[in-house]
C-alpha positions as CSV (number, residue, x, y, z in Angstrom):
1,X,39.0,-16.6,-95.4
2,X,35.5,-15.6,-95.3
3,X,34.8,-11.7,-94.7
4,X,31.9,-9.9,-93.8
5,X,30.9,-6.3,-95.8
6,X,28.7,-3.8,-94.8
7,X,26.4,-5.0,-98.1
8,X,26.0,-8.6,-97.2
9,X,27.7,-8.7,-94.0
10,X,25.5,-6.8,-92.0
11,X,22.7,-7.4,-93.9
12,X,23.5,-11.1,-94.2
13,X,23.7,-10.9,-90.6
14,X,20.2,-9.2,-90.6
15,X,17.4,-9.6,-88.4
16,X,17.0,-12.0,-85.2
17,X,13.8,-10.1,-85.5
18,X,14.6,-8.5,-82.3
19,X,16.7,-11.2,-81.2
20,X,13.3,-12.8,-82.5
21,X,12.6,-10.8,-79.9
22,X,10.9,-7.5,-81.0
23,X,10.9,-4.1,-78.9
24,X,14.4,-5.3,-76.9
25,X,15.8,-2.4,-78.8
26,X,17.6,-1.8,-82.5
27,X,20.6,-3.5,-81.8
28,X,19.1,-7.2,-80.8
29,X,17.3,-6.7,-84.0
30,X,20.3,-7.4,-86.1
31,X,22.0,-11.1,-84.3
32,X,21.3,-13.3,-86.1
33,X,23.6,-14.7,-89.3
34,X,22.9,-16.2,-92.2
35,X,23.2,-19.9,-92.0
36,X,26.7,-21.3,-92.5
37,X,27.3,-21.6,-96.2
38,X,26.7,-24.5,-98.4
39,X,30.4,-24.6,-99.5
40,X,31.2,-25.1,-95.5
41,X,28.9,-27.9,-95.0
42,X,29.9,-29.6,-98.2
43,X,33.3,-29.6,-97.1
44,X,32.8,-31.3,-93.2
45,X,34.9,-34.2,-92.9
46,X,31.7,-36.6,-92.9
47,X,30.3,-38.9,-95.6
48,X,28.0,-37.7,-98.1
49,X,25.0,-39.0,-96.1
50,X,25.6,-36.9,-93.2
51,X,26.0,-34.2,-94.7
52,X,23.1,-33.9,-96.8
53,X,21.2,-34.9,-93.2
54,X,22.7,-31.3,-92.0
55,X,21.4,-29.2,-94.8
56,X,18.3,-30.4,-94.7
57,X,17.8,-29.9,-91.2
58,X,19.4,-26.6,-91.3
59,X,16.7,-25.5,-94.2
60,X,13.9,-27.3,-92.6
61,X,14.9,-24.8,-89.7
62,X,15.4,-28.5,-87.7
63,X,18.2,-27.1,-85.4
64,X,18.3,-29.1,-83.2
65,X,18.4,-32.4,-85.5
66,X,21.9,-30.3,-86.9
67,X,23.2,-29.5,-83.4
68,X,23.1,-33.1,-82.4
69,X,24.4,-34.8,-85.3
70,X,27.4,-32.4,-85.2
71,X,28.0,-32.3,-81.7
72,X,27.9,-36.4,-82.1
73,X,30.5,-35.9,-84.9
74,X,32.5,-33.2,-83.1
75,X,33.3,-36.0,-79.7
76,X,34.4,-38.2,-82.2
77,X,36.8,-36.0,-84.3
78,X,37.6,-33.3,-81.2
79,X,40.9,-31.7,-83.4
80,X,38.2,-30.5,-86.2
81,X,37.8,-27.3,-86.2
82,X,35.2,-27.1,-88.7
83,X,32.6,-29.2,-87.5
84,X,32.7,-26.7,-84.3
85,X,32.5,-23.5,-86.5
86,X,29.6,-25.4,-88.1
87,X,28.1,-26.1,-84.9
88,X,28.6,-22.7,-83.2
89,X,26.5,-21.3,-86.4
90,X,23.7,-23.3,-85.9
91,X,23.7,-23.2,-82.4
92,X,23.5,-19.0,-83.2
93,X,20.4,-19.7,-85.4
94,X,18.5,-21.6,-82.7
95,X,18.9,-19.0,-80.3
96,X,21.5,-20.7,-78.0
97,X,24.5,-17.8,-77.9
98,X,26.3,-18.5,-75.2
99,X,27.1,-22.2,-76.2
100,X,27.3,-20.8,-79.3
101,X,30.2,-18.4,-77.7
102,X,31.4,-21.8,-75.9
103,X,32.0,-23.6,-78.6
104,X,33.8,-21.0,-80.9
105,X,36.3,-20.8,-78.0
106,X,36.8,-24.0,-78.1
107,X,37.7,-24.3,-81.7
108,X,40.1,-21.3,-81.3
109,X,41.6,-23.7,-79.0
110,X,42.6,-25.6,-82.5
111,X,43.5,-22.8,-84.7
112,X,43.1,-19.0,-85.5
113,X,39.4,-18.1,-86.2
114,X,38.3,-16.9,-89.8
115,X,36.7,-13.5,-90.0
116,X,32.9,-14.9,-90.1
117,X,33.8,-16.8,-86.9
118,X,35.1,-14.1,-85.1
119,X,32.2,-11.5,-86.1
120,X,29.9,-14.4,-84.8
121,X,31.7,-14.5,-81.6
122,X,31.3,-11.2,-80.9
123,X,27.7,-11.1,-81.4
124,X,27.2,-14.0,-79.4
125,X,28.7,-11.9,-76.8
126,X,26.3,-8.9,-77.4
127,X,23.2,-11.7,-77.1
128,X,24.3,-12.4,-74.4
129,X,25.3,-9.1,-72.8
130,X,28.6,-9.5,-72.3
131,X,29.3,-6.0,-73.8
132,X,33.1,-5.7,-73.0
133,X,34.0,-9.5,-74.2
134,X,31.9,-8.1,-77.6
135,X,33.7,-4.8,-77.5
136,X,37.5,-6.9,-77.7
137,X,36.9,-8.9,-80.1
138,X,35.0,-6.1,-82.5
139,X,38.2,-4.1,-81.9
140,X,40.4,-6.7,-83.0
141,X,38.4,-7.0,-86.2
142,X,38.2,-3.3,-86.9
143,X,42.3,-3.6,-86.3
144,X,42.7,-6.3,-88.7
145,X,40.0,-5.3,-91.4
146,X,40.3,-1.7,-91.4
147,X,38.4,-0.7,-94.6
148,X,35.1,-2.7,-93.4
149,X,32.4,-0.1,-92.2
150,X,30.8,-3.4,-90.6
151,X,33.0,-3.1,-87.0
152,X,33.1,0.6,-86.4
153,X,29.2,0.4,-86.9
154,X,29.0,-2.5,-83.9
155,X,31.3,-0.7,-82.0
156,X,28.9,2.4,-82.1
157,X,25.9,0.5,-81.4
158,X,27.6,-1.0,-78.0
159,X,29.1,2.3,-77.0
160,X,26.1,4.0,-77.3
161,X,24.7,0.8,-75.2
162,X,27.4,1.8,-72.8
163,X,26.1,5.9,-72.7
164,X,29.3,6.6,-74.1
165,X,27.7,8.9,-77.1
166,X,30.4,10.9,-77.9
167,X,32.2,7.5,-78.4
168,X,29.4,6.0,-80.5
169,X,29.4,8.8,-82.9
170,X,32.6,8.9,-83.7
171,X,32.9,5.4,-84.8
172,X,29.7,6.3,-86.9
173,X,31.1,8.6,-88.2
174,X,34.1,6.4,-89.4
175,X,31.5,3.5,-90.5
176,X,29.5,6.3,-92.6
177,X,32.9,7.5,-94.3
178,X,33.7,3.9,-95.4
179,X,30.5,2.8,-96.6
180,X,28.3,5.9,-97.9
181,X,25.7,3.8,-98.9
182,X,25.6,1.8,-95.4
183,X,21.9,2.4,-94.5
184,X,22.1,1.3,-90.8
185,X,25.6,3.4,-90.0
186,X,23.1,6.5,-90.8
187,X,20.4,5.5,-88.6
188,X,23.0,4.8,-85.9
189,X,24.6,8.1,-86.9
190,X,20.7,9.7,-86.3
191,X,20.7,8.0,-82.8
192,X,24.0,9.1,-81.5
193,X,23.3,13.1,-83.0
194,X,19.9,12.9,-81.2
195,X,21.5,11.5,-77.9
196,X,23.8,14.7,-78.3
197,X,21.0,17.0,-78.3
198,X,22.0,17.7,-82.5
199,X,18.7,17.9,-83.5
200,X,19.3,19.1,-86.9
201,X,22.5,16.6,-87.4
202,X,20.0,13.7,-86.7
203,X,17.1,14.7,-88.6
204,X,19.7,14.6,-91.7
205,X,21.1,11.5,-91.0
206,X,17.5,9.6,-90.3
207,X,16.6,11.1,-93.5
208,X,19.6,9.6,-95.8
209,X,19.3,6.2,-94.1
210,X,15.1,6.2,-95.0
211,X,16.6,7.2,-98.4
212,X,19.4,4.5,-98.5
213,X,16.6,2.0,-97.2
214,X,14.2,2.9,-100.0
215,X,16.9,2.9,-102.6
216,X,17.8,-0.3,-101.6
217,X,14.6,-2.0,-100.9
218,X,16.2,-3.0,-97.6
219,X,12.1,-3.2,-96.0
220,X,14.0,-1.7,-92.7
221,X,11.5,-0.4,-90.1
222,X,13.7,1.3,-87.8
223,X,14.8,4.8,-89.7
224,X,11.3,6.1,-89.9
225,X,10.1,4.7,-86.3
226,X,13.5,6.8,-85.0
227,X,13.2,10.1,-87.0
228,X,9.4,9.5,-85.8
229,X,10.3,9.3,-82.3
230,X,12.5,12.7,-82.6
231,X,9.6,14.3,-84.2
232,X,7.3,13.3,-81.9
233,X,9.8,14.3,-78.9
234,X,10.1,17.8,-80.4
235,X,5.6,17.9,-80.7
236,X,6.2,18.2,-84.7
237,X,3.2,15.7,-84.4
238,X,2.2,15.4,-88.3
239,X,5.4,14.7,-89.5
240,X,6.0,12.7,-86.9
241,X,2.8,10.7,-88.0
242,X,3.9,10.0,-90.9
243,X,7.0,8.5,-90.5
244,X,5.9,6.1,-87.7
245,X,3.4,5.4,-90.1
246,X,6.0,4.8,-93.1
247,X,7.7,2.6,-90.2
248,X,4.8,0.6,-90.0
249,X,3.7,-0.2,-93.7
250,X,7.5,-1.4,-93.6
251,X,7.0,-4.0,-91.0
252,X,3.1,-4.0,-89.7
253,X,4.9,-6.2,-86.6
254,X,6.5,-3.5,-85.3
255,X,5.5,-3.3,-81.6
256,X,7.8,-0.2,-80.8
257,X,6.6,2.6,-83.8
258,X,3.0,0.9,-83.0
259,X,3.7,2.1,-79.3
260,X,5.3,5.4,-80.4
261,X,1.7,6.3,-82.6
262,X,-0.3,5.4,-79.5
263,X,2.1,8.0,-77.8
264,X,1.4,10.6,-80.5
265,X,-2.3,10.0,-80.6
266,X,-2.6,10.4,-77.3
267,X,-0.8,14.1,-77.9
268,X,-3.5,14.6,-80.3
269,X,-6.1,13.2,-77.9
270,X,-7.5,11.0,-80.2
271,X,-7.4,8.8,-77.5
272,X,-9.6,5.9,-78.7
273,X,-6.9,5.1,-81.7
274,X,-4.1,6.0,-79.2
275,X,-5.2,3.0,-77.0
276,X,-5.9,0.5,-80.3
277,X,-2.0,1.4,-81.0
278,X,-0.6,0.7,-77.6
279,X,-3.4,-2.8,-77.2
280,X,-1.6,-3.9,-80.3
281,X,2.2,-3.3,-78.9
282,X,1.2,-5.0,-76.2
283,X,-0.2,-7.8,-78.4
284,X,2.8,-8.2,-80.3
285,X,5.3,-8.6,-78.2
286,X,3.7,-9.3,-74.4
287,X,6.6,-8.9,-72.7
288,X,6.9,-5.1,-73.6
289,X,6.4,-2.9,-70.4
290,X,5.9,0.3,-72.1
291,X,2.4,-0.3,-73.9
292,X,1.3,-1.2,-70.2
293,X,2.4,2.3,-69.2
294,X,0.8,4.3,-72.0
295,X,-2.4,2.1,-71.6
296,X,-2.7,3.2,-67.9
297,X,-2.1,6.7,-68.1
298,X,-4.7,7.7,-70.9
299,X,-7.1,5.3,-68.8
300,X,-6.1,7.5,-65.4
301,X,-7.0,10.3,-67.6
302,X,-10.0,9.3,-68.8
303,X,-11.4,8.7,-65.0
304,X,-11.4,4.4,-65.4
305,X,-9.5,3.7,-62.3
306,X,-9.9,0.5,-62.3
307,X,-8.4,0.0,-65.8
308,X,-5.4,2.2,-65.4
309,X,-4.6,0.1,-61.8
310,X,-5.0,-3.3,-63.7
311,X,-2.2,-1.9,-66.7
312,X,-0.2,0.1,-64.7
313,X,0.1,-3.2,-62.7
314,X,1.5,-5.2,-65.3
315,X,3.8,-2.3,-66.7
316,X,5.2,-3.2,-63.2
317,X,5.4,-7.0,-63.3
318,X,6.5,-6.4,-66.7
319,X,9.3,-4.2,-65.9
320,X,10.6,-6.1,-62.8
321,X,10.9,-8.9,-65.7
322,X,13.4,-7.0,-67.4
323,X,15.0,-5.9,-65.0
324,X,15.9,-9.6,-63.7
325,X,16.9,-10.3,-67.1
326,X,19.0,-7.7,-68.1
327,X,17.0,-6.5,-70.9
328,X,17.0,-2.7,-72.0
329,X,14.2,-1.3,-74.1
330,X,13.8,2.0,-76.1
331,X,11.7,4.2,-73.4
């Protein structure tokens, strides 16, 4: 069977740089897998030639080339299990979760599903924001691999999705007590302190996760951007400066801590670099409302009328987008 630790698993299962969609929030940033392992491919009941035509379309990123190919294989042989678990992967790495989802139900159809599998399945449910299907199967993994910190963290990251906090902290709590040295259970534990209104508790626990992530050369953005955010919330604006700052010589992409300085700066009315920080939020990621927002109030306050109309107007387009999809941003 193959498991998943808080070391690699987690971290194996690192960044679908926000979904590949930056600024949808912390938890989309962490979706995608690593691709299926060698060993698994190399083991499909195909010939030698077919296989090697998966793995190099699978590291030439040439999805789609893998999907069809297996799917091909998988009508002809529909009692193999592993070509669908091979196929539900890749189908996870190309951004398609919900037949991703489809297709690991199916091969539970034919057999019990491995630990990778199952973790998979349950964050093709959170892609696709199907929270409570995500919450079962997470549960049932916590239940059958009790010592893994990697399934108490999910389950904190979806309650606090859900506004349950109290819930959320006390499965980070439980995923911080397995795995001491699991960076991202600390942030998490920061988030659901600071949702509490423990503002000390969270400042301590942002600060050993930017320690873990340093120690550990983990080039994670988030810790700083959400210790920064506190700061910023409780107008401790030079500390809070430098962290979103930190955040942002981690990962220079980072349309949310580049939306959070703009924010600050406009505190500190340096209002010329506060707009250069929200224009380039917006830039990276155009679908995010909230750069929009910031944009046309400093603009309403700097008497350009026309301006602030023309951003506050697609803040709203923006927002209605979002809305229709689902989507939930940090504020």
């Amino acid at each position: 069977m193959q498991t998943i630790s808080s070391k690699t698993g987690v971290r194996a299962t690192a960044l679908l740089g926000v979904l590949a969609i930056v600024g949808l929030g912390q938890e989309v940033q962490e979706l995608s897998p690593a691709s299926p392992p060698a060993t698994t491919v190399k083991t499909l009941p195909l010939d030698a030639t077919k296989r090697s035509t998966i793995e190099e379309a699978i590291a030439n990123r040439n999805y789609t080339a893998a999907e069809d190919l297996l799917a091909a294989e998988a009508a002809k042989s529909p009692k193999s299990q592993p070509l669908l678990l091979v196929l539900a992967d890749i189908l996870f790495l190309d951004g398609k979760q919900l037949n991703s989802a489809l297709v690991l139900k199916k091969a539970e159809l034919l057999g019990p599903l491995d630990e990778r599998s199952r973790f998979l399945l349950a964050l093709s449910y959170v892609a696709i924001s199907r929270k409570n299907l995500a919450i079962a199967e997470l549960e049932r993994l916590a239940q059958s691999n009790p010592s893994n910190a990697v399934y108490p963290y999910w389950l904190s990251r979806l309650a606090y999705r859900k506004t349950d906090v109290q819930q959320a902290l006390q499965y980070a709590e439980k995923a911080v007590r397995l795995d001491p040295l699991f960076m991202k259970a600390y942030d998490q534990l920061g988030l659901c302190h600071a949702g509490l209104n423990q503002t000390e508790e969270a400042i301590q626990a942002y600060k050993e996760a930017i320690r873990l992530n340093q120690q550990q050369a983990l080039h994670w953005p988030w810790p700083s951007m959400n210790l920064g955010t506190l700061l910023l919330r409780l107008d401790r604006l030079d500390e809070a400066e430098a962290h979103l700052r930190d955040s942002i010589n981690i990962e220079p992409r980072f349309p949310v801590a580049h939306l959070r300085l703009g924010q600050l700066l406009e505190k500190k009315e340096r209002y010329l670099e506060a707009i250069a920080e929200l224009e380039l939020a917006a830039k990276l990621d155009p679908t995010y409302p909230e750069p929009h927002y910031a944009l046309g109030r400093i603009y309403r306050q700097r008497k350009d009328a026309k301006a602030a109309e023309t951003e506050l107007g697609v803040f709203q387009d923006l927002r209605k987008t979002d809305k229709l999809k689902g989507i939930t941003r940090p504020d």
